[in-house]
N, C-alpha and C positions, 0 to 999 in steps of 0.2 A: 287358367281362367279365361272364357270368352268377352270378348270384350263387343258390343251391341252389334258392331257391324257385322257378328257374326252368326250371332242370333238364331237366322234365319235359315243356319245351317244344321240348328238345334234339333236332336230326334224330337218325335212327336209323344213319346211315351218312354216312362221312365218305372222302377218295381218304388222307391222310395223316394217323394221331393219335402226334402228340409228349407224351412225358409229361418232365416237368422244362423252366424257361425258363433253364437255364445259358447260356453262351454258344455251344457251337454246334450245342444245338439250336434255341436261337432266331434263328441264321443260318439252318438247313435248310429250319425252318419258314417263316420268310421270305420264302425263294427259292420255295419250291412256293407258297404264297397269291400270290405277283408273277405266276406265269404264268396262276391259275386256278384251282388245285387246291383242294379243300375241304380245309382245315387244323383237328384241333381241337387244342390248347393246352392240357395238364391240368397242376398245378403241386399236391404235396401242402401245398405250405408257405404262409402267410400272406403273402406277398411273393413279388415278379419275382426272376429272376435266381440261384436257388438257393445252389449254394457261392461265385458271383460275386457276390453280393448285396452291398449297402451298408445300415448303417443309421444311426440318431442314437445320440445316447447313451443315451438313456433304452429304443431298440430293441434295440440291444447286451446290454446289460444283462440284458432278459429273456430275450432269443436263449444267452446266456450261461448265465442259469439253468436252460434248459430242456434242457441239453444235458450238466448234471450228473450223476452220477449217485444222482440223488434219487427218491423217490417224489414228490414235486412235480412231476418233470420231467417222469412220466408222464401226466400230467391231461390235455395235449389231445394226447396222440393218437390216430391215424385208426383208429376201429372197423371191424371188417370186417362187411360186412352178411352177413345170412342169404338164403341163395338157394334157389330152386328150380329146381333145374336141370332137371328133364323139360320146365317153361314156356320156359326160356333158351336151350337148347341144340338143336339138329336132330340129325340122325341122323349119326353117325361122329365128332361135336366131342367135345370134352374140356376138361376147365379144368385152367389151371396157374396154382397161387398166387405171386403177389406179396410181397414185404415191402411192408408199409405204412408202418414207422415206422423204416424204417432211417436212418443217419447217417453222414456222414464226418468228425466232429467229436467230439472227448472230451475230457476232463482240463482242462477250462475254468476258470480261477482268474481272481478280479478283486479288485483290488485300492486301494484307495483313499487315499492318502497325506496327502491335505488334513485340516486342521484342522474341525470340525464347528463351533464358532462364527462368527460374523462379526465380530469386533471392531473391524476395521476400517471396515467398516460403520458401526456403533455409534459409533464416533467423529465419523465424518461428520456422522451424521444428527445430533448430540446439538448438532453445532456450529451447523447451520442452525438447532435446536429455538429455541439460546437466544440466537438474532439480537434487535435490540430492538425488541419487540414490547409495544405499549399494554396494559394491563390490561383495556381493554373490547374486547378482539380475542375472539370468539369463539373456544370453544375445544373447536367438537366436531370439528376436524380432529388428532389426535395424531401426529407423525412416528413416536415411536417403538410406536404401536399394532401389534400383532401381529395383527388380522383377517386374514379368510381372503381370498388369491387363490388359489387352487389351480395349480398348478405343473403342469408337465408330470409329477410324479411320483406325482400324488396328496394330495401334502404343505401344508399350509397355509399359506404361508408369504408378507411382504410383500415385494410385486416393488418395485424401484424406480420405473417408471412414476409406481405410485400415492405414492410419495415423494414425487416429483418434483410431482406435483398438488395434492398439500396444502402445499406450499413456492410454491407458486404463488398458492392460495387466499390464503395467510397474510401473502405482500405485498400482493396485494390489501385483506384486509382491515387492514393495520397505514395501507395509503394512505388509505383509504375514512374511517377515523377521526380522522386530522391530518385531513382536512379538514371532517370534522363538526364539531372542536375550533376550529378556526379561525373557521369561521362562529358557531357559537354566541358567540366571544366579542365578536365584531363586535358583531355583532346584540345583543346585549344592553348592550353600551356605547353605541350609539345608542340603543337605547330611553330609556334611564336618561336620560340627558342628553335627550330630548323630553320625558320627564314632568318633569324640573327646571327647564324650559323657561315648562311651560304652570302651573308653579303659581304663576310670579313675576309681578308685577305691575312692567314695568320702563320707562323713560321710554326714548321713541327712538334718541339717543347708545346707551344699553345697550344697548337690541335689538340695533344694528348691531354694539355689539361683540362680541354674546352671536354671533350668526350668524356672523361672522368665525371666533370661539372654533369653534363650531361644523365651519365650514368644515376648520379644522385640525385637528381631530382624526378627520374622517372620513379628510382624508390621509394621518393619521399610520397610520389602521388599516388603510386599504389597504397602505399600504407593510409595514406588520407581515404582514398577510397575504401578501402576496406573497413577503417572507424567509421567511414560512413554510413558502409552498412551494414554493420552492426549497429547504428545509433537509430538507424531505418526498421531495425529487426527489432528495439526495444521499443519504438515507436509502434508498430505493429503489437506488438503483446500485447504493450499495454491499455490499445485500443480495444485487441481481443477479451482480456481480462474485462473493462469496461463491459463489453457485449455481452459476459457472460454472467457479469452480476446485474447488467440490466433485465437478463431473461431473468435471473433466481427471482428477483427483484416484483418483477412482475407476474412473478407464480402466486406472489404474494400480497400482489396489492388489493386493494380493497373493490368487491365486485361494483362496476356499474350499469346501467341501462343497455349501452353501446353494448359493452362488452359480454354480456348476457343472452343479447339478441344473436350475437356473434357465433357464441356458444351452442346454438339453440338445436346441435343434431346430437350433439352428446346427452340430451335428457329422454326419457326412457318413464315416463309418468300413468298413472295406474287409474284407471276411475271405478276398479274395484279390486284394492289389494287385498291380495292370499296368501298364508303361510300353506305348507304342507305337512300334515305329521308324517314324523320317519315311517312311523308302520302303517298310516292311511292307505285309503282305499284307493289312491290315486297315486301314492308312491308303485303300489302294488302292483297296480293295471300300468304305468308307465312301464316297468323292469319286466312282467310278462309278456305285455304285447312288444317288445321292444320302441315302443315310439319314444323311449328316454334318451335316443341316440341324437333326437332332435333339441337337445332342451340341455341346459347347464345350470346349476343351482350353489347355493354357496348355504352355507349352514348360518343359523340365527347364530350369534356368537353368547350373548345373552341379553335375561330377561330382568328389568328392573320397574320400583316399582317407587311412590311416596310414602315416605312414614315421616310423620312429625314435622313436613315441610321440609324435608331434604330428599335427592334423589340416594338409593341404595339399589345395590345388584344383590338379587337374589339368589340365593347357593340355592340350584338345583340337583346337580348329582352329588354322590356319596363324597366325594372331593370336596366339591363347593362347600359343603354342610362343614364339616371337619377343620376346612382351612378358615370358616368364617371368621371373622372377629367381633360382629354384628349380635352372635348371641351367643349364649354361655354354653358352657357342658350341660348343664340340665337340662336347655332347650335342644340342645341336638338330639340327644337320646331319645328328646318327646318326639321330635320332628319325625327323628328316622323310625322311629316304633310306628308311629301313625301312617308313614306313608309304606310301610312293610302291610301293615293289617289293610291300606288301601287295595292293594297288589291282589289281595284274596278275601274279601271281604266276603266274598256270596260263600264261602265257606264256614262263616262265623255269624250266622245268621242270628246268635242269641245277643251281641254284642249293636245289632241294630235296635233292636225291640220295635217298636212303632214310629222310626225315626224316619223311615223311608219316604212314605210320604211328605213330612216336615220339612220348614226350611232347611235346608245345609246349612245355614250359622247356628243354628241352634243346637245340630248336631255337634257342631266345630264347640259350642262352648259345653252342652254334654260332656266332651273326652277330656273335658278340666282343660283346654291348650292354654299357653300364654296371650295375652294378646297381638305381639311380635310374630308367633306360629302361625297364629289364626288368621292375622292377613293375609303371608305368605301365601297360605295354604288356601285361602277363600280369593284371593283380588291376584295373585300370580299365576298358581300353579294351574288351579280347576276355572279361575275364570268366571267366576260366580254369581249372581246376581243375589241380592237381597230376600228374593223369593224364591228363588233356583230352589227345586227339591232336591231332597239328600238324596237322591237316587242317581240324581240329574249329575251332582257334583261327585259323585263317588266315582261315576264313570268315566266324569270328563278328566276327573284325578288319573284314575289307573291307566288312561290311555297317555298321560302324557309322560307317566313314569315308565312304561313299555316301551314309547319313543326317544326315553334321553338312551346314548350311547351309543346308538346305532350309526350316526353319522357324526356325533360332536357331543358338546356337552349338554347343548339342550334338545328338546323335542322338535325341532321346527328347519324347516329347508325353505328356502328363499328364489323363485326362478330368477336368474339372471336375465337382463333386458327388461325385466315388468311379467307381471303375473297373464298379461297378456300373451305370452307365448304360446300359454300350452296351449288354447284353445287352436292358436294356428299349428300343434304341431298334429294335431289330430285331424286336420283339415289335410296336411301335408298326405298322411295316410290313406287318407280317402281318396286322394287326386294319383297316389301311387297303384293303386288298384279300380283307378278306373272312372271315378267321382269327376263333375264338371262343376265350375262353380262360373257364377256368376255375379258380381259386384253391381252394386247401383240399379238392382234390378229385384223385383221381391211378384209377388203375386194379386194382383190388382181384386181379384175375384175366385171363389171357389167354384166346382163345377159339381152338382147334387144332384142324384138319380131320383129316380122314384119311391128309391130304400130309404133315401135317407142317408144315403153311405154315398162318399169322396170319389169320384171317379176321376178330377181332372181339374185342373187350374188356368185361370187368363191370366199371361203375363203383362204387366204393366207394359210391353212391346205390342201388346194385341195378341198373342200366340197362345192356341190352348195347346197344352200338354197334358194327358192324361197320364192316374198316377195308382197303386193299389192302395199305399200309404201315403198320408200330410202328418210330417211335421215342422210343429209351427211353435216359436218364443211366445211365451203370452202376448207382446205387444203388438202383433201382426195378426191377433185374435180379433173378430167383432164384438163388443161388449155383450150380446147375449147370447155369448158362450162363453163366456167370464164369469164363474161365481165372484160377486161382488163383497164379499163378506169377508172373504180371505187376501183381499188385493188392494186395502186402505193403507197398508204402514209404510211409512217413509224412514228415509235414511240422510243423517246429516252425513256429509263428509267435506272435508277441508286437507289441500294438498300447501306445506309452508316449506319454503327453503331459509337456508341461514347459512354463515359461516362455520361456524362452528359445532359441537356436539351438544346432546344435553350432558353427557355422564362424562365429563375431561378423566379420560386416567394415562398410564404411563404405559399401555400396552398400544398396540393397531388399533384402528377404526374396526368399531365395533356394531355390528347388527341388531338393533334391538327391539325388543316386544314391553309393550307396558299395557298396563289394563289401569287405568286411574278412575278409581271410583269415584261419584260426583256426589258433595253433600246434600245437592238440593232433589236428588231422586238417584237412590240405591239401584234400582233397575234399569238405569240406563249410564251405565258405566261411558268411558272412551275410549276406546283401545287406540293406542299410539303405537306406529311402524317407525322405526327409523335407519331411512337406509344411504350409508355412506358411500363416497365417491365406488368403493369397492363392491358394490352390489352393480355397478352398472347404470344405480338409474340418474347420475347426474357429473358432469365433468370435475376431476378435483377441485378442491375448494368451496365443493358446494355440498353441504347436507340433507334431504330429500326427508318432510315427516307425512307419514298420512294418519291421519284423524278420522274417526268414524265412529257416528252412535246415533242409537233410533231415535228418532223425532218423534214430535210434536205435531201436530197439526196447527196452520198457522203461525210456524215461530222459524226465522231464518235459520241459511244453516249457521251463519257465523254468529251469529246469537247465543244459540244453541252451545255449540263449540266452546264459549270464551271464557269458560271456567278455566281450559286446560291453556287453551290462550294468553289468558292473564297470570299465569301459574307456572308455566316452562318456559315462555319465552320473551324477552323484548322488544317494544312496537313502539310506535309514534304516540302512544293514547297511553303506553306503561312502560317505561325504558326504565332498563335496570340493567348494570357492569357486567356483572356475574350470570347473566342468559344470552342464549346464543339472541340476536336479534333478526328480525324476519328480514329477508330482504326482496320476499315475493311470494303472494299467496293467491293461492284457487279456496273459492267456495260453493259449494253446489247442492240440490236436494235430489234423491234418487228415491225413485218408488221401489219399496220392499217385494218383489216379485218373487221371490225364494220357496213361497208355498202356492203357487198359484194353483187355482181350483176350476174343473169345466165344468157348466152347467150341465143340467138335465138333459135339452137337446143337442149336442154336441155330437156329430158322424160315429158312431163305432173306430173307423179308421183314420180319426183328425185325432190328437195328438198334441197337448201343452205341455209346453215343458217350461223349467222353472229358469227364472233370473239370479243373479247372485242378490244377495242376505247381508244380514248384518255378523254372522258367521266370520270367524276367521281363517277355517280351513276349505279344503273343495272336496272335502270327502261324500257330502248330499247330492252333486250332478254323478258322481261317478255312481253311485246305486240307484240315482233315479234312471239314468243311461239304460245299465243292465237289465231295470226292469221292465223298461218300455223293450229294449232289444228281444228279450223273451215274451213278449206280447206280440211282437209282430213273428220271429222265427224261434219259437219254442225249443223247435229240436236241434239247433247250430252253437256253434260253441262262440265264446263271447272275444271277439278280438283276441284272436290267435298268434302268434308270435311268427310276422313275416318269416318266408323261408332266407336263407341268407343265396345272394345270386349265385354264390361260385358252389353252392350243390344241388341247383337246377339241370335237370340233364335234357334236354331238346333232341325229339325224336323223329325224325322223317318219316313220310307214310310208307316208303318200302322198308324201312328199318321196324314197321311197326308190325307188318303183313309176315316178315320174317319170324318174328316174334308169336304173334297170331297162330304161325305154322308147326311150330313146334317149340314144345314146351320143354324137349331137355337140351340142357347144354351143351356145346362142344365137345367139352371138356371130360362129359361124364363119362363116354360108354367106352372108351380106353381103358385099359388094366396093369398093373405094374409087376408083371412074370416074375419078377427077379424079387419081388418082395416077401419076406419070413411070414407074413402074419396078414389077412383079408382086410378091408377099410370097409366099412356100410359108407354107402355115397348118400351124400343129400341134395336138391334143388334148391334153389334158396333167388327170388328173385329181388329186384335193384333195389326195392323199396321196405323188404327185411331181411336182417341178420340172424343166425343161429351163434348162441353165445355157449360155452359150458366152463361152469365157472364151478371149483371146489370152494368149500367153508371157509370163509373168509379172507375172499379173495375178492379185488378190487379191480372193475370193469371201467373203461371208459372208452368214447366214441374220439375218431381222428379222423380228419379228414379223406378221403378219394387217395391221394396225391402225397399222401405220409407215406413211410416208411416202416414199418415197426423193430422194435428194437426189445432183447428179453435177455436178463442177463443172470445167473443164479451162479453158486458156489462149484467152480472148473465146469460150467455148461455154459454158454452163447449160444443165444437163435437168433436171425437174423431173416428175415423176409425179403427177395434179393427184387419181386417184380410185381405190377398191379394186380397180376391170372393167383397170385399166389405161393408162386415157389417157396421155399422153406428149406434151414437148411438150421442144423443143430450141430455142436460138437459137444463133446464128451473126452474131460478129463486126457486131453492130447489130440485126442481124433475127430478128424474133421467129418461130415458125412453134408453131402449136399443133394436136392436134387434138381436137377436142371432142364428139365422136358416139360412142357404146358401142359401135358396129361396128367391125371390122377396119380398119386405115386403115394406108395406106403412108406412109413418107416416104422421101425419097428428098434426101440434101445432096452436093454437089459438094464435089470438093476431098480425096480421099482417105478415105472415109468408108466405117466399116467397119460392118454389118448383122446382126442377128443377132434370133430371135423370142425375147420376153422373157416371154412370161405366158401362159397355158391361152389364154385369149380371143385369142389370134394376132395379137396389134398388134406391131408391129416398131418398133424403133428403131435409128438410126443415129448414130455417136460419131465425133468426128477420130480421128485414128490418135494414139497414145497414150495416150488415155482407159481409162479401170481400166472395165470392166461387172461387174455381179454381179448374180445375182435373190435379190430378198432378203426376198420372201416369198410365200404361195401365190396370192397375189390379182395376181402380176406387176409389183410394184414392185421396182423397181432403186435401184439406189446406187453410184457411184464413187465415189473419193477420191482424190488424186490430191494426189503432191508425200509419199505413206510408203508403207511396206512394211510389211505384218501377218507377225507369225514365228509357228511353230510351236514352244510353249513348252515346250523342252527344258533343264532344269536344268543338263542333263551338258555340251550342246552350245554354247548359246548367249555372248553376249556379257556381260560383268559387269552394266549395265543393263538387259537384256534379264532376266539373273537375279533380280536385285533386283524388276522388275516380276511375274516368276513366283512370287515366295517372297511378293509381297502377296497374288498375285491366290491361290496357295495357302491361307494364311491367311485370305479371306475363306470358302473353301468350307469348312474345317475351323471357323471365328467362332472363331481364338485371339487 
């Protein structure tokens, strides 16, 4: 990332400029630096990732405030520079202004629930203070000093760390004194008794007895000493003991203000959370292009919902359904027959009739369901709104019954850190192949030919940069090139922490999805995320919920929200035992950007692209991505699957001129006199292999630098060097061959032949034997006594699955 001073170092012309890193401009952008394209990356905001962004708490916070509507909140933003446009411009351009400081976020309330002292604290520390400590204990260590460590907020305040260090000094020095005390008293009881010693004048009997005397009392001080410290050593535990139910102690105690602020790097907070389905479009392009290697995820654990004013977990897989206790035999049968006929419904197209169209609850009460099914199946599974067509629900059903098992028990993966990752992991990508980005910096003005078509952009530094392609967020669009028809809906969302869970059970902290349909308007449900310490986005002891549902015009977001508000949790305005209670909330209004639309006059080559939705998954930016990607390079392939470095091969220009010079090998125009039987040679260069493979027989690729290894019933092959050597025995007999030249073999007995590597060595295998080339230097490998599958989730064998849903999990690192 360049940072302003450098600016000026910036090329003057770029193939594609993205301005905003939401999410799928930073797939676009991506995809074009993966083939080659020059990428510049302009983002106005102090952070990746835009309205997708993630931050801590103490980022939150000011992101919050700056989004108020205050004159504080105006302080940084982007000035527009002064131009001169006869220097800037050529003959028939035009400039068309920018917003600089525009926003899709308002009415930002925060709010803080915690107590401002720490008393709890104060308890603590007052108890280790007044542990029994010697009088000659130094005492410029104070626990309850108020010096400064500086917090992440600015604030002055003592962290525990240094607590903890001065409670550590202070056994120290209470140890280091018992045993000064101890010595000293020694030591000066033997002195005493040698100077009472040397002043007597005693006859030999005495001396002897006097020495004896002597002897005993040095025993006696040792043993004193030694219960001393051992009384020093119990002294000690029990102080450590102390310190360590003070730490349990205060894993435990109750959050306040201080200690929250304290906290403030371990939150991980989302201002547009995203689930992902296991088989979406964005699991998909993560494990293809490989950028999954950037990103770590944890599976939803489950999903639960309200019936009858209690919270329930909903049985989603065939498991869940069977072990319920929620509903009878009769309803399982219903359940699972309906979501079987889900799975293939466009196959049973008599069993729709004219439903398609229609509400999906109308369908749901069509199939006779219970009313217990029909929740389930309308406010859990498919997600459904009151008007949702059956069309609409049928698919949002089948997809997420395709998604349970592939990763866990339900449909859904979770990025660890905040849903704000992935937009940077695709940013990562782009800057790997070449992409420059720029922070705090966006495009002040467009540069317009006489076409009508994008030639070139001012940056908000003064600098034109000419470009073939702009893309641009909607927000850094001019409004008359905003269809305004499609760009009015808003989005409440509300981020709550608490102590505790909503769903207490006897298992781990659990991940959960809820969709809470609202009585006073069917179509705008609230979907509730909740994600515990174990998702990353908040330090133990703290529970993380996001809320989110379409707005209103004119109606706060926390207004809006208080259904679910007054219903799952406890506050100052509705406390109640039995809910977790708040102990810090965000509330915010975000414009619906999800569908944004260009108008009429919009450049051919300018480019909007969409914000995140009231949607739960991100599977809409990755297809709008591809489609704009095929708009600009039609014939290139869409985010390809970096090559891995260590089979890169780096070619010098005389290595290259060599090459250039002749097209056959070394290796080829040699001959092996001594051989029974002729070899056809082939050429085969670095970048393809010639494979020959019998009837079901399984191939795979191995590294450069492998080895191969074939083993069949009294035969071994063994491949001894990179050029391809080979070397087979048979049933006792060894046969090798050891010369970089071509060399035949030739085995009796039903021995099948085939050329294995660029350098034209052949090898021969009994009949049965697995061959494969397994890598470019002409090393082979069978196996022999398995069978390698093709790992299809849908298709395969229950073990087979199970190997799939690891080896998935490994590329995803959940």
């Amino acid at each position: 990332m360049l940072n302003m001073a450098m600016t000026d170092d910036l090329s003057k012309e770029f193939d594609v400029i993205v301005l905003g890193t939401g999410m799928p401009e930073s797939i676009v952008a991506a995809a074009c630096s993966r083939i080659g394209q020059t990428v510049l990356h302009l983002d106005k905001n102090d952070h990746y990732s835009g309205d997708w962004a993630s931050f801590n708490l103490q980022g939150i916070e000011k992101w919050a405030q700056q989004h108020m509507d205050t004159k504080e909140a105006k302080e940084n933003d982007i000035a527009r520079p002064s131009l001169d446009e006869s220097s800037l411009l050529d003959e028939g351009e035009t400039l068309i202004e920018l917003p600089l400081n525009n926003t899709n976020f308002s009415n930002t309330q925060v709010q803080n629930y915690l107590p401002d002292t720490d008393e709890d604290d104060n308890v603590q520390e007052s108890e280790v203070a007044g542990s029994k400590l010697t009088d000659e204990s130094p005492k410029h260590c104070d626990i309850n000093d108020t010096k400064n460590t500086e917090s992440g907020d600015g604030t002055n305040n003592k962290t525990c760390a240094e607590i903890d260090k001065c409670d550590t000094r202070l056994i120290d020095q209470q140890e280091s004194s018992v045993e000064k005390q101890a010595d000293c008293a020694i030591d000066s009881e033997v002195q005493s008794m040698k100077e009472q010693v040397e002043n007597l004048q005693l006859t030999d009997d005495e001396s002897k007895r006097l020495e004896k005397l002597e002897t005993d009392v040095q025993d006696n001080l040792s043993e004193s000493k030694q219960d001393s410290g051992e009384s020093k050593n119990m002294d000690y535990k029990a102080t450590e003991e102390k310190l360590n139910e003070r730490q349990d102690s205060k894993s435990k105690l109750r959050w306040t203000a201080k200690r929250l602020k304290e906290e403030w790097r371990k939150f991980n907070l989302d201002l547009s959370p995203k689930v992902l389905y296991s088989v979406g479009d964005m699991v998909e392009l993560l494990i293809s292009s490989d950028i999954a290697k950037y990103c770590e995820f944890k599976t939803i654990t489950q999903v639960i919902t309200l019936m009858n004013g209690n919270l329930e977990r909903v049985p989603c897989s065939r498991a869940d359904v069977f072990s319920s206790k929620k509903v009878s035999m009769l309803e399982k049968r219903m359940l699972m027959k309906f979501l079987q006929y889900c799975l293939q419904y466009e196959n049973k197209p008599e069993e729709l009739g004219d439903f398609l169209e229609k509400p999906f609850s109308d369908f749901l009460s069509h199939k006779k369901l219970t009313p217990t099914i029909k929740h389930y199946i309308q406010h859990s599974i498919a997600m459904a709104t009151e008007s949702m067509t059956t069309k609409e629900g049928l698919e949002k059903t089948k997809k997420f019954l395709q998604s349970l098992g592939r990763y866990g028990n339900t449909a859904f993966l979770w990025s660890l850190y905040g849903s704000g990752e992935l937009p940077q992991s695709f940013c990562r990508m782009c800057a790997v192949f070449g992409g420059v980005y720029c922070l705090r910096m966006t495009a002040s003005s467009i540069v317009i030919d006489s076409e009508n078509k994008c030639c070139g952009v001012i940056t908000t530094e003064g600098h034109k940069i000419k470009c073939k392609w702009l893309i641009m967020e909607g927000s850094y669009a001019p409004e008359n090139y905003l269809d305004q028809k499609h760009n009015r809906r808003k989005i409440s969302r509300g981020i709550i922490m608490t102590e505790t869970p909503l769903l207490t059970t006897s298992q781990q902290e659990q991940l959960s999805l809820m969709n809470l349909p609202c009585p006073d308007d069917g179509d705008r449900p609230i979907t509730i995320l909740e994600l515990p310490p174990s998702s990353l986005a908040a330090p133990p002891g703290v529970f993380v919920y996001h809320l989110s549902r379409k707005s209103k015009d004119d109606v706060l977001p926390k207004d809006d929200l208080n259904f679910a508000i007054n219903t799952l949790f406890s506050h100052e305005e509705n406390k109640h035992e039995n809910k977790p209670a708040m102990i810090w909330s965000l509330y915010f209004t975000q414009t619906d950007m999800s569908e944004v639309q260009g108008s009429s006059i919009i450049p051919d080559n300018v480019i909007l692209m969409s914000g995140p939705g009231i949607e739960i998954d991100i599977d809409t930016p990755v297809l709008q991505a591809r489609k704009v990607f095929k708009k600009i390079l039609p014939d290139e392939e869409f985010l390809p699957k970096a090559p891995n470095p260590e089979d890169i091969i780096y070619v010098d220009d005389s290595e290259a001129q060599i090459a250039d010079g002749n097209t056959l090998s070394e290796f080829s125009e040699k001959e092996d006199s001594g051989s029974s039987q002729e070899i056809d040679q082939s050429e085969l260069s670095n970048t393809s292999e010639s494979q020959s493979k019998p009837e079901g027989v399984d191939q795979s690729e191995l590294s450069n630098t492998e080895e191969s290894q074939s083993k069949s019933e009294g035969i071994h092959q063994l491949e001894a060097s990179n050029i391809g050597k080979s070397q087979s025995n048979t049933e006792g007999v060894d046969q090798s061959e050891m010369s970089k030249t071509d060399e035949s073999q030739s085995i009796t007995g039903g021995v099948d032949q085939s050329e294995m590597s660029k350098t034209g060595e052949s090898q021969s295998k009994p009949e049965g034997v697995d061959q494969s080339i397994m890598s470019k230097t002409g090393e082979s490998q069978s196996i022999t006594g398995g069978v390698e599958h093709t790992l299809d989730p849908k298709t395969e064998t229950d073990q087979v699955k199970e190997d799939h849903v690891q080896s998935e999990k490994k590329k995803l690192k959940i």
